[in-house]
C-alpha positions in Angstrom: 0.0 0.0 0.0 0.9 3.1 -0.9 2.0 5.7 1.6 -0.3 8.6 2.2 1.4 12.3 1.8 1.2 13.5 5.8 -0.3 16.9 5.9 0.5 18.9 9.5 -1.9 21.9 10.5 0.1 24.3 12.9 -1.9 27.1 15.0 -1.3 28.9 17.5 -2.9 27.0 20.1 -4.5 23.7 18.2 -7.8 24.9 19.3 -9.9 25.9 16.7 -8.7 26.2 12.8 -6.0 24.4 12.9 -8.7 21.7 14.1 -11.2 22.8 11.9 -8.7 21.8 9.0 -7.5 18.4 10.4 -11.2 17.7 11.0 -12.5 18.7 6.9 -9.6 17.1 5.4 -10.1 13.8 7.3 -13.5 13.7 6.3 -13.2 15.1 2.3 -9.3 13.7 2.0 -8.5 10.9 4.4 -8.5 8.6 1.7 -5.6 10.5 0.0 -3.6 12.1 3.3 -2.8 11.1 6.1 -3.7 14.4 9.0 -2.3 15.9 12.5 -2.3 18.9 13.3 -1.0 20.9 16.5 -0.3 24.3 17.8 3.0 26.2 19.6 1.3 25.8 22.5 -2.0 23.7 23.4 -5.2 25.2 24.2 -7.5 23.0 24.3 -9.8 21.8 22.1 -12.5 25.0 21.9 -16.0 23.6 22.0 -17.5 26.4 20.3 -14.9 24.4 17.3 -16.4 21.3 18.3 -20.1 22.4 18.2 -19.7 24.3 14.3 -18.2 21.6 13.0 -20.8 19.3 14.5 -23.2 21.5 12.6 -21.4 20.4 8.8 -21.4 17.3 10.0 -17.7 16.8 10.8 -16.9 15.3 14.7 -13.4 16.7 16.6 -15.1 15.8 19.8 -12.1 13.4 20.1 -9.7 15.5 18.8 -6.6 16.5 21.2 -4.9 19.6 21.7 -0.8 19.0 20.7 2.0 21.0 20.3 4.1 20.7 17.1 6.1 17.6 17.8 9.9 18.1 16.0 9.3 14.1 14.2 5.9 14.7 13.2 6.7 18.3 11.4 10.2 16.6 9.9 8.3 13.9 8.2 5.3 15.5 7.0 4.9 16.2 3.5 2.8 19.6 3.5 3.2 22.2 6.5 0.0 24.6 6.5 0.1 27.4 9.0 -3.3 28.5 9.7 -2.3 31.5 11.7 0.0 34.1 11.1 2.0 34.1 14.5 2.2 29.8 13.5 3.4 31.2 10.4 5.8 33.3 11.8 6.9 31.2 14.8 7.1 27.9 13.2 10.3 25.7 14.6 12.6 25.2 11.8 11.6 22.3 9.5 14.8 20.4 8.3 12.9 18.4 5.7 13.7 19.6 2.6 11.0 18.4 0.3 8.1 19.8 2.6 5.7 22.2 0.8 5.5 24.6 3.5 2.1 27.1 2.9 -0.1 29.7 4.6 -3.3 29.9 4.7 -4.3 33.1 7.0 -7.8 32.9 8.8 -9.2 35.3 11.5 -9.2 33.5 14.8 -13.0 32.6 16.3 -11.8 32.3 19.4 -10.9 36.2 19.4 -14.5 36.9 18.6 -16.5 39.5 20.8 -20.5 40.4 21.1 -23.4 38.4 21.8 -23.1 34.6 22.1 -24.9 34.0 18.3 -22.2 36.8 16.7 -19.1 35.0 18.1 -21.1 31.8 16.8 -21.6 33.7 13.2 -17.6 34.5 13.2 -17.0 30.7 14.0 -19.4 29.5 11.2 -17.8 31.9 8.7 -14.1 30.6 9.8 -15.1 27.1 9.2 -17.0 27.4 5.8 -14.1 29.9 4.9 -11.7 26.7 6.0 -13.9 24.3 4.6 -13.4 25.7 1.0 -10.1 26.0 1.5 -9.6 22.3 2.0 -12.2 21.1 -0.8 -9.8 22.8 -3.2 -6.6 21.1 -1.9 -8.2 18.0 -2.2 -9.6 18.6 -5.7 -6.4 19.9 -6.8 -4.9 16.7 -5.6 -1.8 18.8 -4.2 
């Protein structure tokens, strides 16, 4: 069997996109990657995360809150900072044939107002991810 390309999601703190991200391209891509994904620092899993991508059918209920582990980002295939303090903080990868990208979202978590607008930001976040990841799948990066 063939191995899988690894694809690693770094955030900030693993809480939200960065889950958002492993969760969508597990569901639309699993067949063709293999997924982690883990933050400078670990967060916790945020459950307003959990609950939107409940919502598109997607379950991180299981998911864990990791930081970047050295073997993990040195073997995967595609580095995608989701953040840009990941982006601009991320350890130094010394595998050479990584494609390293960025893909820049807002961060829900930062959301203010009532409890449905910080829901509204977190919705818009993960449909705004969600594309994101149907095209890197489609494109068959």
């Amino acid at each position: 069997m063939e191995k899988k390309p690894l694809v690693y999601f770094l955030c900030t703190g693993n809480s939200c996109r960065s889950q958002m991200a492993d969760g969508f391209l597990k569901s639309l891509g699993g067949h063709k990657y293999e997924v982690k994904s883990a933050g400078l620092e670990a967060h916790g899993l945020n459950p307003r995360a959990v609950h939107v991508m409940k919502e598109a059918g997607v379950d991180i209920s299981a998911h864990t809150s990791d930081v970047i582990d050295p073997d993990i980002l040195n073997k995967a295939d595609y580095v995608i900072t989701l953040c840009g303090h990941a982006d601009e903080h991320c350890p130094v990868i010394s595998n050479k044939n990584v494609t390293k990208w960025h893909w820049g979202f807002d961060d829900p978590a930062k959301a203010t107002g009532t409890e449905e607008e910080i829901m509204v930001q977190f919705r818009n976040v993960r449909d705004a991810i969600k594309n994101r990841i149907s095209r890197f799948v489609e494109e068959g990066q």
